[in-house]
N, C-alpha and C positions, 0 to 999 in steps of 0.2 A: 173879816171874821174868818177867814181860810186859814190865817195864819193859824187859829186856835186851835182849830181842829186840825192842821199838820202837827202844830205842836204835841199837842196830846197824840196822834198815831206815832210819835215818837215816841213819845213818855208812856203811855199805858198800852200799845201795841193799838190793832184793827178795833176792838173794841170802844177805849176812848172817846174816838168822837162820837160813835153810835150813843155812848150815854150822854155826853155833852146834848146831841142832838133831840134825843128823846125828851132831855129835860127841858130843853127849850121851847121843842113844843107845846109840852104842858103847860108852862105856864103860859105862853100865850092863847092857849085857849081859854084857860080861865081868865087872863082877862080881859079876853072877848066878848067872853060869857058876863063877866064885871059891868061890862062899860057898853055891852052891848044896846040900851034902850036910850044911851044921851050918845049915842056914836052920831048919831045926822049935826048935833048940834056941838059936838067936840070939831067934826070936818070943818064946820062952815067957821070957826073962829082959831083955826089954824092958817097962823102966819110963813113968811119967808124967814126967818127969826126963828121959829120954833123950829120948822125944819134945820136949818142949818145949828140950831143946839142940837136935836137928835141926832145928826149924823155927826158932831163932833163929840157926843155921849157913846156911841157905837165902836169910833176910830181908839178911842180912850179904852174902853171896855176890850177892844179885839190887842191892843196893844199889853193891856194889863194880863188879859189871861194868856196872854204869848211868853208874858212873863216870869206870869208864876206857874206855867208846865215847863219852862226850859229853867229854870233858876238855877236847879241842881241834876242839872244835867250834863253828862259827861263828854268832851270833845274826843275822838277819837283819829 
């Protein structure tokens, strides 16, 4: 996920990632806040499998948004 947030202090200056970041958090707070009363029972039926979708869900996401803040961006 570094990369995204280089990318955008590239593309949108200091700022960029600060929004990226903020929004991030937002939503995981809501849904924290969502899924907060079946959370014991989400832990306990999380597999080796689920982890390793999530984290190849993450690498895919950090890859795409690398993507599309450098797309058109200029080499100098």
């Amino acid at each position: 996920m570094g990369s995204v947030f280089g990318a955008l202090f590239v593309k949108a200056g200091a700022k960029g990632p600060l929004i990226l970041a903020i929004a991030v958090v937002l939503v995981l707070a809501v849904l924290l806040v969502v899924f907060a009363p079946q959370l014991g029972e989400i832990v306990r039926k999380i597999t080796r499998v689920d982890i390793l979708l999530t984290l190849i869900g993450i690498g895919v996401a950090a890859v795409a948004g690398q993507y599309a803040a450098l797309r058109v961006a200029s080499v100098r």
